[in-house]
C-alpha positions as CSV (number, residue, x, y, z in Angstrom):
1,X,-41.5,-4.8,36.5
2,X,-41.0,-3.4,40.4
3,X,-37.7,-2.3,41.6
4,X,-36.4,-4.5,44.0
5,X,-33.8,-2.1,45.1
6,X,-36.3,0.7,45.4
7,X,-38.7,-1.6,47.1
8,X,-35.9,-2.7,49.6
9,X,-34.9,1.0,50.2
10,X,-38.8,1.7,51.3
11,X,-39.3,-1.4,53.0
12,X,-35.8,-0.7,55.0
13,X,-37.2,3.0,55.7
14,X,-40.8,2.4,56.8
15,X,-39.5,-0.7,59.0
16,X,-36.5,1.2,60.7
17,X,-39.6,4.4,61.5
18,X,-41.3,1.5,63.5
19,X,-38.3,0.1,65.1
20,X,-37.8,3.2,66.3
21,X,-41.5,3.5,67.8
22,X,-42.7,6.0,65.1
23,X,-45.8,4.9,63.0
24,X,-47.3,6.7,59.9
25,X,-50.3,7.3,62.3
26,X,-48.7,9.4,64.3
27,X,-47.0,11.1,62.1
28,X,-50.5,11.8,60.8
29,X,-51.1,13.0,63.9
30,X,-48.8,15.8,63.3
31,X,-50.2,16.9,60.1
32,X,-54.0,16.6,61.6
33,X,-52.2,19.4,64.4
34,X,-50.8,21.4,61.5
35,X,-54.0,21.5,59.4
36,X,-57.1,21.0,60.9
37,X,-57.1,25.2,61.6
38,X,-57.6,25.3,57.8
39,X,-59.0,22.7,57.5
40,X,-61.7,21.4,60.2
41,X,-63.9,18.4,58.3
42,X,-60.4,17.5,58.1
43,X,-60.1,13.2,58.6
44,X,-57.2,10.9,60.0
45,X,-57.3,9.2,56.7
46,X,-56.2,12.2,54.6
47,X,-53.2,12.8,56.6
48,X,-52.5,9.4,56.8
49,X,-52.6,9.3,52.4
50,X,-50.5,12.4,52.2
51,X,-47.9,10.9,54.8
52,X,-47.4,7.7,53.0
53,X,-47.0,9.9,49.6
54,X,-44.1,11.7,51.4
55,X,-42.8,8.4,52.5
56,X,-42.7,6.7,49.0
57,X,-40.3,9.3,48.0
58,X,-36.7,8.1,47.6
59,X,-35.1,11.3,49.3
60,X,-37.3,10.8,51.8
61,X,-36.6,7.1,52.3
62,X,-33.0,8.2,52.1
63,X,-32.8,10.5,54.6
64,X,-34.7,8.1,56.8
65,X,-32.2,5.8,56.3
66,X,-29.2,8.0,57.2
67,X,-30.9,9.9,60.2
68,X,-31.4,6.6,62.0
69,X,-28.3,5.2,61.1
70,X,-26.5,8.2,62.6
71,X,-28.9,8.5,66.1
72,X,-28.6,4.5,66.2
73,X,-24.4,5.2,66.4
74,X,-24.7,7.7,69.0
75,X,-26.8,5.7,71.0
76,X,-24.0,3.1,70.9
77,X,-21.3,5.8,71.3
78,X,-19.7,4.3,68.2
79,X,-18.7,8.0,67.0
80,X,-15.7,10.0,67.4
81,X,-15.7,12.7,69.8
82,X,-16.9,15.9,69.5
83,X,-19.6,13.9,67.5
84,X,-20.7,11.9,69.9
85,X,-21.4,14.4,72.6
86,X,-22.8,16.5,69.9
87,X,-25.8,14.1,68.8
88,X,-26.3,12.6,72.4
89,X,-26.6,16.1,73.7
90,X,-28.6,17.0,70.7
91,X,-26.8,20.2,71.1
92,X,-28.7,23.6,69.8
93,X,-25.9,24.4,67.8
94,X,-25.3,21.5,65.4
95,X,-27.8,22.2,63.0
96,X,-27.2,19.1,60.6
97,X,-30.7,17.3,61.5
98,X,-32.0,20.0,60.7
99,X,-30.4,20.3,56.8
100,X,-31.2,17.2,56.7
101,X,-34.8,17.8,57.4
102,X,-35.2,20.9,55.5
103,X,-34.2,18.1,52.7
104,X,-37.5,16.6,53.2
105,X,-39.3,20.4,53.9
106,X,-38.6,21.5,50.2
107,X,-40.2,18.7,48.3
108,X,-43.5,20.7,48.9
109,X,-42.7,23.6,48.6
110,X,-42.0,26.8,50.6
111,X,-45.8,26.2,52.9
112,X,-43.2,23.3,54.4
113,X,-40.7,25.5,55.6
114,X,-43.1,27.4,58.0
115,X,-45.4,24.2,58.7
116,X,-41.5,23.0,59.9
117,X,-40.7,25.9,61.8
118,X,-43.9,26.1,64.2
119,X,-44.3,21.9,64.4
120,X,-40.3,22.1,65.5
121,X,-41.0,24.4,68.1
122,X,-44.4,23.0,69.9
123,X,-43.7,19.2,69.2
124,X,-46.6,18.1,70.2
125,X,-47.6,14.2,70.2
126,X,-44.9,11.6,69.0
127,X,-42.5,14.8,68.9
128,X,-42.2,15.3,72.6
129,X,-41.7,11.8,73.1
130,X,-38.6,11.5,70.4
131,X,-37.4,14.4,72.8
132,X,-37.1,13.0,75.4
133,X,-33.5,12.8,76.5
134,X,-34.6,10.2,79.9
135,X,-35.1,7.4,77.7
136,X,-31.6,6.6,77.0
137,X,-32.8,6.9,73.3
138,X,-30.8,9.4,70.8
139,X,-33.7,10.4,68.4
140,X,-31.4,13.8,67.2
141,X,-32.1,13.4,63.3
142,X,-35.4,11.3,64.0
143,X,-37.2,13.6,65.4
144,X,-36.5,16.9,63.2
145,X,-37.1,14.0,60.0
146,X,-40.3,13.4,61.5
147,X,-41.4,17.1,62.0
148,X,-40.3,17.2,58.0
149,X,-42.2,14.4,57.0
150,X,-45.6,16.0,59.0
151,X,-44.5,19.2,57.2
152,X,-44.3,18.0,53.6
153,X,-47.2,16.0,54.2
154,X,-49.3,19.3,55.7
155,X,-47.8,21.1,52.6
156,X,-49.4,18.3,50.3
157,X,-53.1,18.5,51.4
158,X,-52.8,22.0,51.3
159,X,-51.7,22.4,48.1
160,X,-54.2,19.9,47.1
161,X,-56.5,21.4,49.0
162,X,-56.3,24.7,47.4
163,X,-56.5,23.5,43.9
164,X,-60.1,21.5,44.9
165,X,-61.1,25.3,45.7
């Protein structure tokens, strides 16, 4: 017999990502940029499986939930200050999104730390749009819990992919 409160949690998670304009294909996206290298007959439809493996995962679903929750209060400066100018700043400094992330990072793995690291830095596709600040949008923990989802799910297919070697 199915969960409900598991189900809900995922259901919450997955519908929150979209609410928040992120989709599992472009999250896909991120892991086609972070693999194809090794990769090239690599297709859209294997980074699309490996992302919605990473997103079944509770602690995954969890810190989905918490992310949003926390950019959603900045965006309504509903926080206390220093907080709030913190996340709607994004400030350098902070570093929490990113413990957050590295949550998601480790489920793979140490491969998910540096597939992390170098996605972080070149954000390419629905990464450069979560950072952009002229939106109005606060996307501080969505966007390094995106890069960690990409990363866990680039960590997957390699890891998958080596053992099909």
């Amino acid at each position: 017999m199915p969960n409900k409160k598991v189900e809900r949690v995922e259901e919450t998670a997955r519908k929150q990502l979209n609410e928040r304009g992120v989709t599992v294909n472009d999250i896909a996206e991120l892991v086609y940029f972070l693999q194809v290298p090794y990769h090239p007959d690599l297709k859209m439809d294997v980074c699309r499986e490996n992302v919605e493996r990473v997103i079944a995962k509770r602690e995954v679903q969890n810190a989905i939930l918490t992310g949003i929750a926390l950019d959603v209060l900045a965006e309504e400066k509903k926080l206390e200050q220093p907080l709030q100018e913190i996340l709607a700043r994004d400030e350098s400094l902070y570093g929490i999104d990113e413990v957050i992330a590295l949550s998601i990072v480790n489920i793979y793995g140490s491969i998910g730390f540096t597939n992390y690291g170098f996605i972080d830095k070149q954000k390419p596709g629905i990464l450069e749009k979560l950072n952009d600040k002229t939106t109005g949008k606060v996307h501080t923990f969505l966007d390094d819990i995106v890069g960690a989802i990409a990363a866990a799910a680039s960590s997957r297919l390699a890891h998958r992919a080596a053992n099909e070697e």
